[in-house]
Structure formats: structure tokens, C-alpha cells
C-alpha positions in Angstrom: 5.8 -0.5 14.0 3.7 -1.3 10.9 2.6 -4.7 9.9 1.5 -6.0 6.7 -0.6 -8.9 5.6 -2.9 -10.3 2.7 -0.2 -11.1 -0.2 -0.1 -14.3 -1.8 -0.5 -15.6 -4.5 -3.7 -15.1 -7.5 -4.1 -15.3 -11.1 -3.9 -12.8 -13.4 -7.6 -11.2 -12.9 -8.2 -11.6 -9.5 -7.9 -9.6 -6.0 -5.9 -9.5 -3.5 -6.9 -7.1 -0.2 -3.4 -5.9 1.8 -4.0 -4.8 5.6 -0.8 -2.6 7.5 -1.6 -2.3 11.2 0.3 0.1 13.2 1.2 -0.4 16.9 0.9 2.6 17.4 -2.0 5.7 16.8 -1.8 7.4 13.6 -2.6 11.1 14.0 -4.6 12.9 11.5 -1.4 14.6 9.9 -0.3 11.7 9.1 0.1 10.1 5.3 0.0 6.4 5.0 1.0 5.0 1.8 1.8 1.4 -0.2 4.8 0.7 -2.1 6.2 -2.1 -4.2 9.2 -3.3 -5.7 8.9 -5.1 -8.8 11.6 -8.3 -9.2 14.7 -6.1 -10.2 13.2 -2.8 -10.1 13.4 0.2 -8.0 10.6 0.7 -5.1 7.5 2.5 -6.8 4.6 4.7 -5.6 1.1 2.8 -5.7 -1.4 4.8 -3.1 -1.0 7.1 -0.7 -4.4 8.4 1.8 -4.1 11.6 4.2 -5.3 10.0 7.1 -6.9 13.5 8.7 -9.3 13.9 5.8 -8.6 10.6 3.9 -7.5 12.3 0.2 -6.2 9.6 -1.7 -3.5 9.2 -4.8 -2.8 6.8 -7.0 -0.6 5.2 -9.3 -1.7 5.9 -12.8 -0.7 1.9 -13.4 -2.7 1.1 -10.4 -5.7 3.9 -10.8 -9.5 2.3 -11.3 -8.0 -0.9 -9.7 -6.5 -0.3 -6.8 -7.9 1.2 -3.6 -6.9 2.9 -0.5 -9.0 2.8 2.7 -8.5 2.9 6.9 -9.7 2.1 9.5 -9.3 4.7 11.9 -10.1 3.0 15.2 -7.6 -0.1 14.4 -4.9 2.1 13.0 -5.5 0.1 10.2 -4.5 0.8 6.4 -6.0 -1.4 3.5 -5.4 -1.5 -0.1 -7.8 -3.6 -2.0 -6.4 -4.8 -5.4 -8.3 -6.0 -8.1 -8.3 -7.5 -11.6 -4.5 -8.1 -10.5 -2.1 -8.1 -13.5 1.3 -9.8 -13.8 3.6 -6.9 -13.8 1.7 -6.1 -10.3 3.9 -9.1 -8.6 5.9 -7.3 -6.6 6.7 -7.1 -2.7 4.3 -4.2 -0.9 5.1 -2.1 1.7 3.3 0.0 3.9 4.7 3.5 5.1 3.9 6.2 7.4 5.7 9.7 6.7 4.4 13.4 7.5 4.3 14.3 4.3 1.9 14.4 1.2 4.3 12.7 -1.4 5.2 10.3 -3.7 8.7 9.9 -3.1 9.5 6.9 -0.5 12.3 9.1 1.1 10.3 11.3 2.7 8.2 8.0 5.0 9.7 7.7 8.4 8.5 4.4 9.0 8.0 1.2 7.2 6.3 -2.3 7.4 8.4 -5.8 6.1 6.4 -6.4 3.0 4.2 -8.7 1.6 4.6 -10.7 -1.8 2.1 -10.3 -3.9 2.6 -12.8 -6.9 0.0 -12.8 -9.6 0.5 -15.7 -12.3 -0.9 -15.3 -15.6 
């Protein structure tokens, strides 16, 4: 069970930090990742974090302003944005899989979202 929060909304320029907290433990093969589907896109890739050894990935849209981080004791992913755009509005989802990977199929588990709207 993974729980987002921290969307709202922020002019173009600002930050934004997300927080997904899971219910349960997260084990150290485990990936956690971030979503987000754009307003009548598909579901993209932004960050993704090995939570054993904490190697990250990023979106090259998202890369240098974006960033990935746990905490391991509250089974707690973050992902801090900043100098938010307007074509980062979207609704962001957290997602635990067993995988190293971009693709969302291959996460097991996933949060309800947050909307992140960022005006310009």
C-alpha cells in the first residue's frame, strides 16, 4: 500500500517536494519509482532509485531538476522537484516493482497519485 502526498499547485519556476509512504517494509531488492501522466497522454517514466544501494535514473526531461531520495527507516520515497515547468503538470504516481526499469508494467504496486499543476 503506497501513499502519495505533496502535489498541488505552483508557478512555473517553483518546487514542489512529493512523499510515497509504504505500509509496508521495502526490502533492499526492491526499485521504487515516480510516474506521471500528462493531461491526455500516456503514463511516463520520471525517477526510479534501487532502494538496496540507492542508484538512481532519470528522465532526461526531468534530469538536473528532479530528485530521488528515501528514507529508509519510514519506508519513505521522496522526489523533490524544482524550477517546475508547465508541461510537468501532470498526476504522479509512486510504484514499487522488483525490477530495474523504465517501463511501468513491470511495478507490482502502485500509489493513487497526486496532481501536480504548475501554472505559468
Amino acid at each position: 500500500h503506497l501513499v502519495e502526498s505533496g502535489g498541488g499547485l505552483v508557478q512555473a519556476g517553483g518546487s514542489l517536494k512529493l512523499s510515497c509512504a509504504a505500509s509496508e517494509r521495502i526490502y533492499s531488492s526492491n526499485f521504487m519509482a515516480w510516474f506521471r501522466k500528462p493531461p491526455g497522454k500516456e503514463r511516463e517514466f520520471v525517477a526510479r532509485l534501487g532502494w538496496g544501494f540507492g542508484n538512481t535514473r532519470y528522465a532526461d526531461s526531468v534530469k538536473g531538476r528532479f530528485t530521488i531520495s528515501k528514507d529508509g527507516p519510514k519506508n519513505t520515497v521522496y522526489l523533490q522537484m524544482n524550477d517546475l515547468k508547465p508541461e510537468d503538470t501532470a498526476v504522479y504516481s509512486c510504484a514499487i516493482g522488483r525490477y530495474s526499469t523504465n517501463s511501468d508494467r513491470q511495478y507490482d504496486y502502485w500509489g493513487q497519485g497526486t496532481q501536480v499543476t504548475v501554472s505559468s
